[in-house]
mmCIF file as Biopython writes it, N, C-alpha, C and O atoms, coordinates in Angstrom:
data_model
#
loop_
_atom_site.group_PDB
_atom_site.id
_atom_site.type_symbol
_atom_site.label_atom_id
_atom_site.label_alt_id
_atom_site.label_comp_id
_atom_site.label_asym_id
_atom_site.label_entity_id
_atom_site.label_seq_id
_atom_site.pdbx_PDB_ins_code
_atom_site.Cartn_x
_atom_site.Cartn_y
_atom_site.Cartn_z
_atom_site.occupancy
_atom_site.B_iso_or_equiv
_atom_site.auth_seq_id
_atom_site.auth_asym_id
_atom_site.pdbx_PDB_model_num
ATOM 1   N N  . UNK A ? 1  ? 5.811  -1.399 -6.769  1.0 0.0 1  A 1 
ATOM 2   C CA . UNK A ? 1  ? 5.321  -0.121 -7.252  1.0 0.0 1  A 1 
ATOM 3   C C  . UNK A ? 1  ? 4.920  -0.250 -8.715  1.0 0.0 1  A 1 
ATOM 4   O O  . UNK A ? 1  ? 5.568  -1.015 -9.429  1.0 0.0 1  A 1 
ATOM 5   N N  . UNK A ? 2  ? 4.214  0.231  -9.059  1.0 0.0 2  A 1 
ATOM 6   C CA . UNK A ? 2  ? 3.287  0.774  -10.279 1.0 0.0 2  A 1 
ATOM 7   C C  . UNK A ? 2  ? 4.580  1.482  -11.205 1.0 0.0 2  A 1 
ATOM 8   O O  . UNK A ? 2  ? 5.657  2.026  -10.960 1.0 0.0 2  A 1 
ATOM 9   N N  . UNK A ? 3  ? 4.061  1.247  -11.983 1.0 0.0 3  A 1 
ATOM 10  C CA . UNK A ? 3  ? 5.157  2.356  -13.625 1.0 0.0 3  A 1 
ATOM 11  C C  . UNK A ? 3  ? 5.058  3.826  -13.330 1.0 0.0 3  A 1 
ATOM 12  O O  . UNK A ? 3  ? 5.902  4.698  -13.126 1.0 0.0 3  A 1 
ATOM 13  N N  . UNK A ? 4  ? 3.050  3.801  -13.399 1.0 0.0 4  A 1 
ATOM 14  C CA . UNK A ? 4  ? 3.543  5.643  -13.447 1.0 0.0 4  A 1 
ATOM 15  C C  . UNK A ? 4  ? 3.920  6.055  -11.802 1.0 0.0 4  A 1 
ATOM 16  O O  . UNK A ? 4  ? 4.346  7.196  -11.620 1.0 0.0 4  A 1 
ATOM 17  N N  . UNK A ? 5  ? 3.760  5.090  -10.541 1.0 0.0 5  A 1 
ATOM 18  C CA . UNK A ? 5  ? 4.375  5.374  -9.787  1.0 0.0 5  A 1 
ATOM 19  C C  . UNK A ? 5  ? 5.997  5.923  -9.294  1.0 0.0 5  A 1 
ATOM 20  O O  . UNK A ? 5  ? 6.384  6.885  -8.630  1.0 0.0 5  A 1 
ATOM 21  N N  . UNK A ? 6  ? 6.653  4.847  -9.950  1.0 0.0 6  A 1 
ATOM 22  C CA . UNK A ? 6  ? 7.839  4.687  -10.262 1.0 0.0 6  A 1 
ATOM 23  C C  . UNK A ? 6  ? 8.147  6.189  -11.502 1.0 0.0 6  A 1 
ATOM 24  O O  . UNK A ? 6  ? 8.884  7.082  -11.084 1.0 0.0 6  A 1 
ATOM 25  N N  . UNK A ? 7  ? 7.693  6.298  -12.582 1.0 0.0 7  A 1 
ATOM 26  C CA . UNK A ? 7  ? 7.387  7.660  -13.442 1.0 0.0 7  A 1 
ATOM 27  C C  . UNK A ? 7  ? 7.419  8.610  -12.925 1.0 0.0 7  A 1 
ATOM 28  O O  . UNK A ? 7  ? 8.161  9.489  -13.365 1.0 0.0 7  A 1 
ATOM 29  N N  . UNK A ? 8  ? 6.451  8.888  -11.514 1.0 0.0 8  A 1 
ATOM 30  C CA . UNK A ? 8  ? 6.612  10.094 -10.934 1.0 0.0 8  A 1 
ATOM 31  C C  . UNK A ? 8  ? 7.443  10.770 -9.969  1.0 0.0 8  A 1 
ATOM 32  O O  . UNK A ? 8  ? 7.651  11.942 -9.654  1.0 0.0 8  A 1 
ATOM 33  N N  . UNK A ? 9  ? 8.016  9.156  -9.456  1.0 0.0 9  A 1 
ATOM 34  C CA . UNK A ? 9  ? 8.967  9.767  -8.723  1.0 0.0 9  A 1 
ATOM 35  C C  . UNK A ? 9  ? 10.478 9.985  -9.282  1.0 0.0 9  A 1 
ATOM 36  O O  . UNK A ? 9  ? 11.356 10.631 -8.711  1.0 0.0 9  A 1 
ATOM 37  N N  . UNK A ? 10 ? 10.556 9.492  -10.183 1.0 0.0 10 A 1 
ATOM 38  C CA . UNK A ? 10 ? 11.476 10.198 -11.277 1.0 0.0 10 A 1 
ATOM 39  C C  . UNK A ? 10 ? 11.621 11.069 -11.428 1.0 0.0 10 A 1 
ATOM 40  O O  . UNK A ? 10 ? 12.720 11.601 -11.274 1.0 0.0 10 A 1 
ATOM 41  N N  . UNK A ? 11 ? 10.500 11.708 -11.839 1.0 0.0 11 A 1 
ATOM 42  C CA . UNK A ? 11 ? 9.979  13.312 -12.168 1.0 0.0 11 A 1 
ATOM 43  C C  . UNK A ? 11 ? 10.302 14.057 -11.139 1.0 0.0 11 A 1 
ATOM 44  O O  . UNK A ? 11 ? 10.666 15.216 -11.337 1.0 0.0 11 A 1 
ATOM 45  N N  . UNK A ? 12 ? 10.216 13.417 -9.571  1.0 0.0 12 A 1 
ATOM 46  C CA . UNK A ? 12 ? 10.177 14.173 -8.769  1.0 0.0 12 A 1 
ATOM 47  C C  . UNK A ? 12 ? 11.462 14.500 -8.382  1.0 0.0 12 A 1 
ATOM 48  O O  . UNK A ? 12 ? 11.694 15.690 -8.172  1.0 0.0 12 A 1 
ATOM 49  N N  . UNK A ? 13 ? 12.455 13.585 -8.226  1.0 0.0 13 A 1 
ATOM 50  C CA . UNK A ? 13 ? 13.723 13.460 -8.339  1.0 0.0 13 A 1 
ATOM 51  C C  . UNK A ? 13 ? 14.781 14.074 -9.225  1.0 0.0 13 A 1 
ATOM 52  O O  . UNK A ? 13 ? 15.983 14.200 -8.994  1.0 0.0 13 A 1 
ATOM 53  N N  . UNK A ? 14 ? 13.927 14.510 -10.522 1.0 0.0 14 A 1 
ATOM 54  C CA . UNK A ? 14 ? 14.907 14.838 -11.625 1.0 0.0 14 A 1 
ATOM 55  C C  . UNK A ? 14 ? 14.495 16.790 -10.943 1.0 0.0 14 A 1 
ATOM 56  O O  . UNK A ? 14 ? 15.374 17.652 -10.941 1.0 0.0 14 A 1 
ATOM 57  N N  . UNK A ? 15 ? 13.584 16.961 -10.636 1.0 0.0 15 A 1 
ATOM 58  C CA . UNK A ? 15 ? 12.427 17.996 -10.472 1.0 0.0 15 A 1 
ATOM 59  C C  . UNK A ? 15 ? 13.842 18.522 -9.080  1.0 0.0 15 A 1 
ATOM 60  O O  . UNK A ? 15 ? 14.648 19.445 -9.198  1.0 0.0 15 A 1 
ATOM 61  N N  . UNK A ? 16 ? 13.736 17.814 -8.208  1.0 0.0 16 A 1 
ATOM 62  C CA . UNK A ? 16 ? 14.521 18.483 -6.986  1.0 0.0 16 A 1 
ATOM 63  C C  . UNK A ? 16 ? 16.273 18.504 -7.249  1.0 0.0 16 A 1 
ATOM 64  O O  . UNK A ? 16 ? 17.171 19.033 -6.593  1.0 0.0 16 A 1 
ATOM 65  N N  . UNK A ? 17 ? 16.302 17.572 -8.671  1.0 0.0 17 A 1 
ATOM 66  C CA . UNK A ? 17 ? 17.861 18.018 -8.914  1.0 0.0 17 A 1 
ATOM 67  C C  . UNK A ? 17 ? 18.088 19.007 -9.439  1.0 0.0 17 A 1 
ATOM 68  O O  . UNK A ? 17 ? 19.280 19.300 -9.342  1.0 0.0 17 A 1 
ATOM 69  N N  . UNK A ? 18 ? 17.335 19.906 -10.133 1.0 0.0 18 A 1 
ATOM 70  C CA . UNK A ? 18 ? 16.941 20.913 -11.021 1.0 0.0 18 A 1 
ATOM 71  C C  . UNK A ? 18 ? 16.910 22.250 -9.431  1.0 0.0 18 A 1 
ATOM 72  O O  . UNK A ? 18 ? 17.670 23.196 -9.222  1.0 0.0 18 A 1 
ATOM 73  N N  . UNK A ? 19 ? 15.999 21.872 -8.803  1.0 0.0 19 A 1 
ATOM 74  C CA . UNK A ? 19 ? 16.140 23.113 -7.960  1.0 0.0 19 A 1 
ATOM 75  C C  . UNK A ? 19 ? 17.591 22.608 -6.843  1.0 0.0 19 A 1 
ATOM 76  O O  . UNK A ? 19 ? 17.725 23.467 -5.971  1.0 0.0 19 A 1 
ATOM 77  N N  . UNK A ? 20 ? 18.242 21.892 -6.756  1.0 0.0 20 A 1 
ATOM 78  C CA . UNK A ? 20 ? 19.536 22.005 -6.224  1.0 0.0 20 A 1 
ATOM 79  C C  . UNK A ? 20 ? 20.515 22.257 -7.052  1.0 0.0 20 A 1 
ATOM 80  O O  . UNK A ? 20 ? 21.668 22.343 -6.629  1.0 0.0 20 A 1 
ATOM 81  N N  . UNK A ? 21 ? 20.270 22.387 -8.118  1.0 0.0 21 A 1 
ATOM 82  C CA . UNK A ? 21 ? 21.253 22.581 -8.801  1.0 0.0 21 A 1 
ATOM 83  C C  . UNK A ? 21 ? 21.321 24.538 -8.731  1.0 0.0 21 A 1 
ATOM 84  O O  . UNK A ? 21 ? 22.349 25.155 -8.454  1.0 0.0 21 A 1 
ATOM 85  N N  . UNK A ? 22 ? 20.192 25.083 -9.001  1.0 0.0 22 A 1 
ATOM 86  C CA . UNK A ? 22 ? 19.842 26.736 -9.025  1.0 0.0 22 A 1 
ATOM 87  C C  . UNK A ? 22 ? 20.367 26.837 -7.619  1.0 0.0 22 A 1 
ATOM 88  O O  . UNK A ? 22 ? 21.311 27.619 -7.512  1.0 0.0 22 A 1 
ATOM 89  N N  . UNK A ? 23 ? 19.894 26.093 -6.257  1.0 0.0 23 A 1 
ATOM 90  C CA . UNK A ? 23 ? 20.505 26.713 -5.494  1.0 0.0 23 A 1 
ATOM 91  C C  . UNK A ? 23 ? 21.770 27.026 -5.293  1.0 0.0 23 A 1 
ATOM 92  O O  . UNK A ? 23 ? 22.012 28.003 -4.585  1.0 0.0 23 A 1 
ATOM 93  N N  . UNK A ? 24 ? 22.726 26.351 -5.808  1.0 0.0 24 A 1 
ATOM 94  C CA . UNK A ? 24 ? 24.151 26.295 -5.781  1.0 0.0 24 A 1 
ATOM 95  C C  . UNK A ? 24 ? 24.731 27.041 -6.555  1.0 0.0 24 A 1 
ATOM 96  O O  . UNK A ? 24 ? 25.825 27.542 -6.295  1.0 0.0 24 A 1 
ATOM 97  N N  . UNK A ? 25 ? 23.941 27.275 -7.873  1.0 0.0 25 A 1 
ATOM 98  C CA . UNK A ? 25 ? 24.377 28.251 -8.630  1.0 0.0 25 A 1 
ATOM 99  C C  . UNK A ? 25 ? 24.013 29.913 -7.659  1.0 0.0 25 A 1 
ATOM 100 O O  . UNK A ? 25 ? 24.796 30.771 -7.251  1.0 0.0 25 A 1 
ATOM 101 N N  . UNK A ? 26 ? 23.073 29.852 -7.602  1.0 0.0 26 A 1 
ATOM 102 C CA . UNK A ? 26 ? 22.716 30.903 -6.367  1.0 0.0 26 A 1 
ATOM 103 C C  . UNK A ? 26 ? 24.031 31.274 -5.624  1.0 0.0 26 A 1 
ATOM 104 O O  . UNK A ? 26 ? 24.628 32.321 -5.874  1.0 0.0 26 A 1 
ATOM 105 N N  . UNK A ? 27 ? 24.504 30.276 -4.599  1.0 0.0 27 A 1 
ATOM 106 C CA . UNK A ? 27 ? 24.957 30.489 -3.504  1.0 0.0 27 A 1 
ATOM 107 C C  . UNK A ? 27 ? 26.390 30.712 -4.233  1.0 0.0 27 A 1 
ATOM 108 O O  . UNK A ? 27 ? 27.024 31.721 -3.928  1.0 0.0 27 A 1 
ATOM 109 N N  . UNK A ? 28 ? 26.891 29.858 -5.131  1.0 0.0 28 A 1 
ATOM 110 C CA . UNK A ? 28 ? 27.917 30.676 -5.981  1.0 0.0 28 A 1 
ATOM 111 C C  . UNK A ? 28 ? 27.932 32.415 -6.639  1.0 0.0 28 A 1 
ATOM 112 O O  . UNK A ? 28 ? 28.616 33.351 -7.053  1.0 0.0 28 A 1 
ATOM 113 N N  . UNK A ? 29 ? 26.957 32.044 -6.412  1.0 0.0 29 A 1 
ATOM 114 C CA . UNK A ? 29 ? 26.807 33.785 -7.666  1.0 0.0 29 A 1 
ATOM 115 C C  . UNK A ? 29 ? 27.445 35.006 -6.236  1.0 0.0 29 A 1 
ATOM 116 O O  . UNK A ? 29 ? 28.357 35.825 -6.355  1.0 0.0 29 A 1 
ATOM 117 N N  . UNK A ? 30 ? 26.450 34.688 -4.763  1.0 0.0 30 A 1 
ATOM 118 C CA . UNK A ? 30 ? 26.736 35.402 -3.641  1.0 0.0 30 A 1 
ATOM 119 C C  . UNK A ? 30 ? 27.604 35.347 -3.251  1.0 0.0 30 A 1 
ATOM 120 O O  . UNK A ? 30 ? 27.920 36.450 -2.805  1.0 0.0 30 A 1 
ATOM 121 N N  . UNK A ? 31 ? 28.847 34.120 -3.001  1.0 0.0 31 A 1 
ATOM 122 C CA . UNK A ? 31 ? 30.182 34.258 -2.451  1.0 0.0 31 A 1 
ATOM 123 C C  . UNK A ? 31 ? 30.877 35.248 -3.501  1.0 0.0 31 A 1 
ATOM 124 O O  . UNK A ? 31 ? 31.662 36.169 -3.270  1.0 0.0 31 A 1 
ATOM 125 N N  . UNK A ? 32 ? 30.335 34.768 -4.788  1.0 0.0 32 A 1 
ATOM 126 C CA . UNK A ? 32 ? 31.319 35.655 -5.990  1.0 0.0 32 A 1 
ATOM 127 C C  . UNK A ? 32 ? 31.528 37.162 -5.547  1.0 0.0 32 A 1 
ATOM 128 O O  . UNK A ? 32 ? 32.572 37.802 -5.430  1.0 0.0 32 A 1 
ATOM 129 N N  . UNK A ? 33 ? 29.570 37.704 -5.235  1.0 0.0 33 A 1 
ATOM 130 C CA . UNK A ? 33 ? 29.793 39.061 -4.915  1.0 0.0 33 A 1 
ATOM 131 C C  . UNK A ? 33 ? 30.233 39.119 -3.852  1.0 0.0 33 A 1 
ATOM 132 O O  . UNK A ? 33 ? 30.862 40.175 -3.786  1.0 0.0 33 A 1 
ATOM 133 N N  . UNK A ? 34 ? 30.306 38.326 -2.478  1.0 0.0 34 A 1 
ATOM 134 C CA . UNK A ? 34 ? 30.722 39.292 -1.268  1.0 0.0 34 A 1 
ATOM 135 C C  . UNK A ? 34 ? 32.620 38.837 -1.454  1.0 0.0 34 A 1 
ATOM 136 O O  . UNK A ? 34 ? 33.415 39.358 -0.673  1.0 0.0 34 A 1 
ATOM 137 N N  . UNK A ? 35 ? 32.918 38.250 -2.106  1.0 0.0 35 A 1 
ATOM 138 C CA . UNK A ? 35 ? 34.217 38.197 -2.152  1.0 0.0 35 A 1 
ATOM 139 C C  . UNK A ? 35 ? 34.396 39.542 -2.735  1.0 0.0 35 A 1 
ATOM 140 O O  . UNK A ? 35 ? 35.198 40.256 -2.134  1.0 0.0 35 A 1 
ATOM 141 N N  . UNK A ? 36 ? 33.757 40.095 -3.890  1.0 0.0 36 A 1 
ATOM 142 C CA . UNK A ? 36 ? 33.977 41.285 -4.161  1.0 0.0 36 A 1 
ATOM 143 C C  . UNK A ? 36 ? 33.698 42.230 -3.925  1.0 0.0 36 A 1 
ATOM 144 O O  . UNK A ? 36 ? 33.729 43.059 -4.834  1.0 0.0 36 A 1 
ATOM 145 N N  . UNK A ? 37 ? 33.322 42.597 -2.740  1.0 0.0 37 A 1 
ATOM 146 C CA . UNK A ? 37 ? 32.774 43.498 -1.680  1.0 0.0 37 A 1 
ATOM 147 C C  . UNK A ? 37 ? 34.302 43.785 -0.521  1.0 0.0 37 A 1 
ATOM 148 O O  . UNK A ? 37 ? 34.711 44.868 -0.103  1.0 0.0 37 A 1 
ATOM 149 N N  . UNK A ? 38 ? 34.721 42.748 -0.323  1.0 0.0 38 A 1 
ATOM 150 C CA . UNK A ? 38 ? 35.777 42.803 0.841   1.0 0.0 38 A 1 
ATOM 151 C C  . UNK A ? 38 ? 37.256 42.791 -0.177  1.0 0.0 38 A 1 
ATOM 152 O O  . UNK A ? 38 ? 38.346 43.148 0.270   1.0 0.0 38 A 1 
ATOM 153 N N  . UNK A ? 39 ? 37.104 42.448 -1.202  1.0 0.0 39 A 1 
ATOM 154 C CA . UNK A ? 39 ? 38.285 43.283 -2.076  1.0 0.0 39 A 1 
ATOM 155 C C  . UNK A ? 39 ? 39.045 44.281 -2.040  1.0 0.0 39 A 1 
ATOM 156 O O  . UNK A ? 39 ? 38.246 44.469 -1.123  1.0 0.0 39 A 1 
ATOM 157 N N  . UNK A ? 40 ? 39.463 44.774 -2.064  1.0 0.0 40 A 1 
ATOM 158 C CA . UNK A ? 40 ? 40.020 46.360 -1.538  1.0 0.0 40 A 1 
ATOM 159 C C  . UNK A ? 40 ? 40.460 46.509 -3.330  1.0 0.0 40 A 1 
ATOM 160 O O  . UNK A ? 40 ? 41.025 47.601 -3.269  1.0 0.0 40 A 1 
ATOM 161 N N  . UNK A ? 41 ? 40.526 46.190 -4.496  1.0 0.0 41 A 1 
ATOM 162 C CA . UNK A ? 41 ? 40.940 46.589 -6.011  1.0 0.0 41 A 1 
ATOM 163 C C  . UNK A ? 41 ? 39.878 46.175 -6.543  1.0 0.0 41 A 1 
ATOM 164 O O  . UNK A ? 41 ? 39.885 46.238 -7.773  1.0 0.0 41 A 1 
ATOM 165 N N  . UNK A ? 42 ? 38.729 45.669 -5.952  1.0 0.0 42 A 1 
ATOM 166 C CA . UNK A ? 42 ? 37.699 45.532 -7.066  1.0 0.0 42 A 1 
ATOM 167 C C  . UNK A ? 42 ? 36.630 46.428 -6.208  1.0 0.0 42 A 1 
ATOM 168 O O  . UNK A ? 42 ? 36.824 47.629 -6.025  1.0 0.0 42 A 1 
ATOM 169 N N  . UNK A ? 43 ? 35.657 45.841 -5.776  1.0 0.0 43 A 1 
ATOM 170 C CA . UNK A ? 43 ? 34.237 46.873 -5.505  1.0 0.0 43 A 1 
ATOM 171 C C  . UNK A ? 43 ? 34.590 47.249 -3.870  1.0 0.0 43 A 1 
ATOM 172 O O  . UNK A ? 43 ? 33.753 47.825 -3.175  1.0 0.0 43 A 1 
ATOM 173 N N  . UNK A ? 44 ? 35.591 46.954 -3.478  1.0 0.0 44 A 1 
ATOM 174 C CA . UNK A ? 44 ? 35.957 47.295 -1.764  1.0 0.0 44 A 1 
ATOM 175 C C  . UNK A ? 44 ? 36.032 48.387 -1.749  1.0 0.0 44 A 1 
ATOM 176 O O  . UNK A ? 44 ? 35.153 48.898 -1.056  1.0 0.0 44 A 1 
ATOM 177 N N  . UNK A ? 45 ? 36.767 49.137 -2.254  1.0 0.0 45 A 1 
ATOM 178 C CA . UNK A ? 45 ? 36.829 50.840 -2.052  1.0 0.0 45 A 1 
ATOM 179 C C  . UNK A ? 45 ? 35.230 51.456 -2.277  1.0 0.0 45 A 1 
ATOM 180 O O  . UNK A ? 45 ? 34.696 52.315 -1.575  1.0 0.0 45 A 1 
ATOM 181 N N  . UNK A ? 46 ? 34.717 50.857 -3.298  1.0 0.0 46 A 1 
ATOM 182 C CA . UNK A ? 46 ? 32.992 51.282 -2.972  1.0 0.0 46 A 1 
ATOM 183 C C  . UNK A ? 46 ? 32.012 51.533 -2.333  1.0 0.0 46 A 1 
ATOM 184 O O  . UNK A ? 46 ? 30.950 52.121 -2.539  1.0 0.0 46 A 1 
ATOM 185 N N  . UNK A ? 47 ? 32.767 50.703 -1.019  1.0 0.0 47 A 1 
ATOM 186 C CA . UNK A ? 47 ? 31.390 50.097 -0.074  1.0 0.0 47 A 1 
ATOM 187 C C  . UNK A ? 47 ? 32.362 50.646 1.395   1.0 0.0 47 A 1 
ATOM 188 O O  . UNK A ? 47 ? 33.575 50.717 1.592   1.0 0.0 47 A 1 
ATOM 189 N N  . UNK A ? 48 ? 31.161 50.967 2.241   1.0 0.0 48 A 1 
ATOM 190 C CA . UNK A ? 48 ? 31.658 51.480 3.478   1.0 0.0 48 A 1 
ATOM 191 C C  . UNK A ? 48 ? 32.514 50.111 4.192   1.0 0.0 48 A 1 
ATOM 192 O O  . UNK A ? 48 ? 32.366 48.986 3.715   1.0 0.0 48 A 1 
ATOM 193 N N  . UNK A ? 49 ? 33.504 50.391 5.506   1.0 0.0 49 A 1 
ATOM 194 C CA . UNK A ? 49 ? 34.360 49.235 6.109   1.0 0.0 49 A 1 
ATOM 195 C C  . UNK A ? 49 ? 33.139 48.795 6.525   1.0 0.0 49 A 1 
ATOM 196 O O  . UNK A ? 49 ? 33.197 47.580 6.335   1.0 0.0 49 A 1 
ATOM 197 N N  . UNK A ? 50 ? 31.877 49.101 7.059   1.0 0.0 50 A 1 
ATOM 198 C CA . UNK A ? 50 ? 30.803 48.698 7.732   1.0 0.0 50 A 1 
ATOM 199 C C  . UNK A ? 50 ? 30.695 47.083 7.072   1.0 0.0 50 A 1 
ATOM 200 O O  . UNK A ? 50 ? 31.205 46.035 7.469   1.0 0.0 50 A 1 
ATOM 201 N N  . UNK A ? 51 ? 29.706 47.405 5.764   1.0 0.0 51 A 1 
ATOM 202 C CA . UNK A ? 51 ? 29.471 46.666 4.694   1.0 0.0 51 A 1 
ATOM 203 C C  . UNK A ? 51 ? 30.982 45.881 4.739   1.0 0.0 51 A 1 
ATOM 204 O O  . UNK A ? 51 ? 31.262 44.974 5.523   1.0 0.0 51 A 1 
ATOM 205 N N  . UNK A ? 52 ? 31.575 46.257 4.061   1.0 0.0 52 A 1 
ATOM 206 C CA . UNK A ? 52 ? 32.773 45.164 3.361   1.0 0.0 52 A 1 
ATOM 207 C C  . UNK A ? 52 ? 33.197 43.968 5.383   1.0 0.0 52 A 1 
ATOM 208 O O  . UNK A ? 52 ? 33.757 42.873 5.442   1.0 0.0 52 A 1 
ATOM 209 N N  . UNK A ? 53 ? 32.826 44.534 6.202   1.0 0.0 53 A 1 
ATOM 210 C CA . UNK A ? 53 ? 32.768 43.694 7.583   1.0 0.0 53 A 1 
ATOM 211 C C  . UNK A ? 53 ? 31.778 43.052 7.651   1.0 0.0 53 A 1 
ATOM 212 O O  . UNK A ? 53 ? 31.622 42.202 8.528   1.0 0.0 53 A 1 
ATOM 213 N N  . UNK A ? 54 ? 31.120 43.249 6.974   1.0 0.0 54 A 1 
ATOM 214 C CA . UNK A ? 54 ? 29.667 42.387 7.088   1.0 0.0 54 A 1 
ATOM 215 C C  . UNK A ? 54 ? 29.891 41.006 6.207   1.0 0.0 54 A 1 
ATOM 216 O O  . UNK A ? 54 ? 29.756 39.846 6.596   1.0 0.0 54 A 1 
ATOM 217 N N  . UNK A ? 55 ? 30.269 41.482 4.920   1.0 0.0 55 A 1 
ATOM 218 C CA . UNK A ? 55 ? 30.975 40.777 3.314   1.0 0.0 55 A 1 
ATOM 219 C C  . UNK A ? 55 ? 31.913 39.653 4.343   1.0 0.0 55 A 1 
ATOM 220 O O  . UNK A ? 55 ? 31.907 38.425 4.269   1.0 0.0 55 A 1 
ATOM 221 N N  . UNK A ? 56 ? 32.672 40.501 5.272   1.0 0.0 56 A 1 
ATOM 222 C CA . UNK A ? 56 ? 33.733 39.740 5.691   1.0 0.0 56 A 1 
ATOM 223 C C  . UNK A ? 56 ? 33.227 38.658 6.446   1.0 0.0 56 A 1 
ATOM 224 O O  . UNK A ? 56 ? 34.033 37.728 6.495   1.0 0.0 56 A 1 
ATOM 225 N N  . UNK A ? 57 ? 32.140 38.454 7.068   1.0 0.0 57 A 1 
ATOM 226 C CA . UNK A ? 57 ? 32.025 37.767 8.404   1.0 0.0 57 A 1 
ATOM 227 C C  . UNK A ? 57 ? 30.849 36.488 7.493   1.0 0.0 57 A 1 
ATOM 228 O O  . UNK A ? 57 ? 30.842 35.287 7.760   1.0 0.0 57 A 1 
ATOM 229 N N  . UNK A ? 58 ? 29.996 37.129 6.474   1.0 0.0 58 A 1 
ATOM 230 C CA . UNK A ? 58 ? 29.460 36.193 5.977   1.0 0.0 58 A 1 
ATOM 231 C C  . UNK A ? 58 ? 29.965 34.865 4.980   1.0 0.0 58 A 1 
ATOM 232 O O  . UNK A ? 58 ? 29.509 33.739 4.784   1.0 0.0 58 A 1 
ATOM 233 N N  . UNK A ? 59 ? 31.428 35.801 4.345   1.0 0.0 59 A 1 
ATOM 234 C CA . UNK A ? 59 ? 32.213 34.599 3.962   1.0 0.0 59 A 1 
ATOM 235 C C  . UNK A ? 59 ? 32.875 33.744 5.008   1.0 0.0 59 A 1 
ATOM 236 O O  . UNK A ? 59 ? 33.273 32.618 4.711   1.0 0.0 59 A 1 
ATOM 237 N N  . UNK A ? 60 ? 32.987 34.159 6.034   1.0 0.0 60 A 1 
ATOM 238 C CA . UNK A ? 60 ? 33.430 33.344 7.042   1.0 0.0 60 A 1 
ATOM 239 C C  . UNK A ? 60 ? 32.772 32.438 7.269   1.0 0.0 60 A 1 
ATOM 240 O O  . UNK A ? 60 ? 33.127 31.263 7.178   1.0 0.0 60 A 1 
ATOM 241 N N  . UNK A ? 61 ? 31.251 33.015 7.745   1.0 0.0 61 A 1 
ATOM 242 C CA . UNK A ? 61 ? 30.201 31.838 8.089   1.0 0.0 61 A 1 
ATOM 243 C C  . UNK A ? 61 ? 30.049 30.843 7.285   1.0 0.0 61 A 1 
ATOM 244 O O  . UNK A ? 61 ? 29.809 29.720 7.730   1.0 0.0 61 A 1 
ATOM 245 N N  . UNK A ? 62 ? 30.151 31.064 6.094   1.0 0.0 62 A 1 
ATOM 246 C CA . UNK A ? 62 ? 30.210 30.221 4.668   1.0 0.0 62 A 1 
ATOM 247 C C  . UNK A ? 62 ? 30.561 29.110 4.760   1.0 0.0 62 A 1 
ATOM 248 O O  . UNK A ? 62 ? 30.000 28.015 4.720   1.0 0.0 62 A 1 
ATOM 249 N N  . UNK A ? 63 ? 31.619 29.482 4.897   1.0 0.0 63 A 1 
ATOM 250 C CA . UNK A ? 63 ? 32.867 28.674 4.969   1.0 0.0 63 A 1 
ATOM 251 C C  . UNK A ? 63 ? 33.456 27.883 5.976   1.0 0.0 63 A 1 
ATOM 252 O O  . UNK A ? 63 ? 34.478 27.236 5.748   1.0 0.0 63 A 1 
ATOM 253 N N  . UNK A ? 64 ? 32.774 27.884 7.301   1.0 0.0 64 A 1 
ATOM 254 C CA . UNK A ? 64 ? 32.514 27.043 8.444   1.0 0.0 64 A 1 
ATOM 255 C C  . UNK A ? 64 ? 31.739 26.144 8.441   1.0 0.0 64 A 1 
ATOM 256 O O  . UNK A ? 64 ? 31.910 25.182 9.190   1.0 0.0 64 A 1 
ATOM 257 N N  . UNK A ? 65 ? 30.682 26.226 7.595   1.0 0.0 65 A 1 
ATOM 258 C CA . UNK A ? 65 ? 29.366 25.453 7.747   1.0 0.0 65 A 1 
ATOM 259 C C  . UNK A ? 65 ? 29.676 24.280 6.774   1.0 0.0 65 A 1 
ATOM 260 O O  . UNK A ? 65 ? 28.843 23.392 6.594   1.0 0.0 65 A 1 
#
């Protein structure tokens, strides 16, 4: 391979660690809130049992996968 070949895929590499990195921060930020959705002393009393069952089942799924 070539330099700027080798160059770009660097770029490309540094490029997709950058968006895995946001996703995770992402997917952290969402467990944060639905943990605080199914709370019952923080935002649980807020939200209908509907919702906070919903909160409930998606941290589940989460957390299986």
């Amino acid at each position: 391979m070539k330099s700027h070949d080798l160059r770009t895929l660097g770029d490309y590499a540094i490029y997709l660690n950058e968006k895995l990195e946001a996703e995770r921060e992402n997917s952290r930020n969402k467990i944060e809130f639905l943990k605080r959705l199914v709370h019952p002393e923080d935002l649980g009393h807020a939200v209908s049992a509907e919702v906070r069952n919903l909160a409930y089942q998606l941290l589940i799924n989460e957390s299986s996968e």
